[in-house]
C-alpha positions, 0 to 999 in steps of 0.5 A: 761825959759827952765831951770826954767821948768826943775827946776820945774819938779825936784823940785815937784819930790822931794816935793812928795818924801818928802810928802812919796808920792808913788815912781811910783805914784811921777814919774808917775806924775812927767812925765805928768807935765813934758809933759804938761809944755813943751808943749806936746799936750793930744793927744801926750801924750796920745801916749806916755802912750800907747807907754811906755807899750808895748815897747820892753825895758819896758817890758824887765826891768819889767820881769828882776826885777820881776824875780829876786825878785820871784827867791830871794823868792823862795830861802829864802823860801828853806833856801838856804840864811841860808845853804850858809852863815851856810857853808862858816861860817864854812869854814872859819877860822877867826871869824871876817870874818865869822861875817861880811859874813852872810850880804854880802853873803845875799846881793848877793840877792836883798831883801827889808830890807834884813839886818834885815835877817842878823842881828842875825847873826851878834850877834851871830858872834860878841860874845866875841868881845865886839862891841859897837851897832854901830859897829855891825850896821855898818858892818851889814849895810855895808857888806851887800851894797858892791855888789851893784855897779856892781851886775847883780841882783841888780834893780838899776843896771839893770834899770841904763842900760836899761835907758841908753841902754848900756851892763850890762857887761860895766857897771859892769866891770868899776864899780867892783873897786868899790865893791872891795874898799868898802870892802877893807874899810870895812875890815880895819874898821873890823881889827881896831875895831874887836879884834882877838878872839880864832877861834870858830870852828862850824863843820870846820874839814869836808870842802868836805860836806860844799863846797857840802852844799855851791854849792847846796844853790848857784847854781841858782845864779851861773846858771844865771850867766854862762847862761848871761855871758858865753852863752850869752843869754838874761837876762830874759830868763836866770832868767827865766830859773833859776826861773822855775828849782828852782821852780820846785825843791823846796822842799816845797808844790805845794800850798805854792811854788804858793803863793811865787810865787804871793807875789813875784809879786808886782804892785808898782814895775811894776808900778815904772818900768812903770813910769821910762820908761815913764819919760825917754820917755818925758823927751826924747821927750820934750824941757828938752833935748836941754835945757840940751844939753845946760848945757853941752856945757856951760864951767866951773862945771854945768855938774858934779855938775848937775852929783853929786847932782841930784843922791845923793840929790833924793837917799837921800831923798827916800833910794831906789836904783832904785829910784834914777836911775829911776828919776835922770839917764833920767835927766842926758840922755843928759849928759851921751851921746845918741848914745854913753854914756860916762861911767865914767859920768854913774859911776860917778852919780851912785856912787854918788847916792848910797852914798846918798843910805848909808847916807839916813835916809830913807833907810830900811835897815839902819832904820831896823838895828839901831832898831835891835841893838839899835843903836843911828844913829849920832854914826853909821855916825860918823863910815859911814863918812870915807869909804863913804867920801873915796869913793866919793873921789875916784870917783871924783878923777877918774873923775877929771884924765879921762878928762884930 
């Protein structure tokens, strides 16, 4: 009967995602179902509403991802993005390589639809190539997602280790292979497809001034790393830190830095925020942990189908990555482990959701791409297919050998 009720919850979540219906409106409510089927009482939940918004960890995750959407205004706003990719394009030699770094330099960056952003680049890169439209639509799509297995900066990342209250480090560290592998892909797919062409040489002769004109467009990035991993401190405060200085010395109007800075400030995704935290709260709270705890301790695959498809299928469907994290991972809280989380099931779901992310119709940079190089989407799969299918394989695989 327990897992008829966990079926219901999820089944609803996705009937509302299907319907288009707001992501923290669709959690939100997923959450107050989820309560009142498993018997909580008004009064309990009504608690758990307060609780949720003024816990520590919800209001920790809901700063970082504020601060790191404000900070990626901020620099787009200054023509940083634009200095950087202009800098290493012209310090790099080969034009194939400098092609495909205008999207992964901008995917440094969490933004929405940031493809778009690169997408004329791309053109202009692949002159004289003779790339089809999917091809460009490929490796502007592609090159722009290899960061997001192990970026600090990216929302989904950084909800993943708040819901399962692990170290963001653990989870980068055990999942980098992964951003090496996609761009290794990435790059044989490049090589094979992008003929070698007569080096396009754009001001390379002076490396010193563009190395100086890379480091100026990078240092708030290379800032809020150095003060998160090298000394150590908080996350927020340190994004906080960067925001303020690159605040400051934006080179633009008082005026206009102050309306980045509320466009920047957006009460869907604090609301989103808000309701994965609550989600994770209820399901913690409620009968759909044992009943799940009892999945696990069954023999056979439950687990790892459980792992697999609840991430993909909900990444899928919505294309947003943090989505999927915020619905799936509290879910699969049981699975993961409580007091000590089992990393290669943490990577395993997350991996496997974010080939839903690369798959999904709905996703905007996919859409946004396809439309700007008028692209026809079965051909762009027919591309996609091997280094997702190669990637899914690998994290199967590596699944497979750690619990043997």
């Amino acid at each position: 009967m327990i897992i008829l009720k966990l079926a219901v919850i999820i089944i609803f979540i996705l009937i509302l995602i299907r319907l288009r219906i707001d992501l923290g409106l669709t959690l939100f409510s997923g959450s107050i179902l989820a309560g009142l089927i498993m018997g909580m009482s008004l009064k309990e939940m009504g608690k758990s509403l307060i609780s949720t918004s003024t816990n520590k960890d919800t209001l920790n995750l809901i700063g970082i991802i504020l601060l790191v959407l404000i900070l990626g205004k901020l620099l787009q706003s200054a023509g940083n993005l634009q200095n950087m990719v202009d800098s290493l394009n012209n310090i790099i030699p080969e034009p194939r390589i400098a092609m495909i770094l205008p999207a992964s330099i901008i995917g440094l960056l969490p933004m929405l639809g940031g493809a778009l952003l690169s997408a004329p680049m791309v053109e202009e890169g692949s002159r004289g190539m003779n790339l089809s439209p999917e091809e460009k639509t490929f490796f502007n799509y592609w090159f722009r997602h290899i960061w997001e297995y192990c970026w600090p900066l990216y929302p989904g990342l950084i909800v993943a280790v708040t819901v399962v209250k692990i170290p963001i480090e653990k989870l980068i560290i055990i999942q980098f292979p992964f951003t090496i592998l996609a761009i290794i892909l990435g790059l044989i797919i490049l090589f094979v497809r992008a003929p070698k062409i007569e080096n396009r040489s754009r001001g390379r002769s002076n490396y010193l001034k563009n190395f100086v004109l890379l480091f100026k467009s990078l240092w708030p990035i290379i800032l809020a790393l150095v003060l998160i991993f090298a000394i150590k401190i908080s996350m927020v405060l340190a994004l906080g830190i960067v925001v303020v200085l690159t605040f400051i010395l934006l080179k633009i109007g008082i005026k206009d830095r102050f309306k980045i800075l509320i466009k920047s400030i957006s009460l869907k995704i604090i609301f989103l925020l808000y309701s994965v935290m609550l989600f994770k709260k209820i399901i913690l709270e409620s009968n759909v942990f044992s009943s799940i705890l009892n999945i696990v301790g069954t023999k056979g695959s439950a687990p790892i189908i459980l792992l697999f498809f609840t991430p993909f299928i909900i990444a899928f469907l919505t294309g947003v990555n943090h989505a999927y994290v915020g619905v799936s991972f509290p879910i699969l809280l049981p699975i993961f482990g409580i007091n000590n989380p089992d990393l290669v099931y943490v990577m395993f779901a997350y991996v496997s959701g974010f080939l839903g992310i690369l798959l999904s119709p709905a996703h905007l940079c996919l859409i946004l791409t396809l439309q700007y190089f008028k692209a026809e989407l079965k051909k762009v799969y027919k591309i996609l297919y091997f280094p997702v299918g190669i990637i899914g394989l690998t994290v199967f695989l590596i699944l497979l050998f750690s619990r043997i």
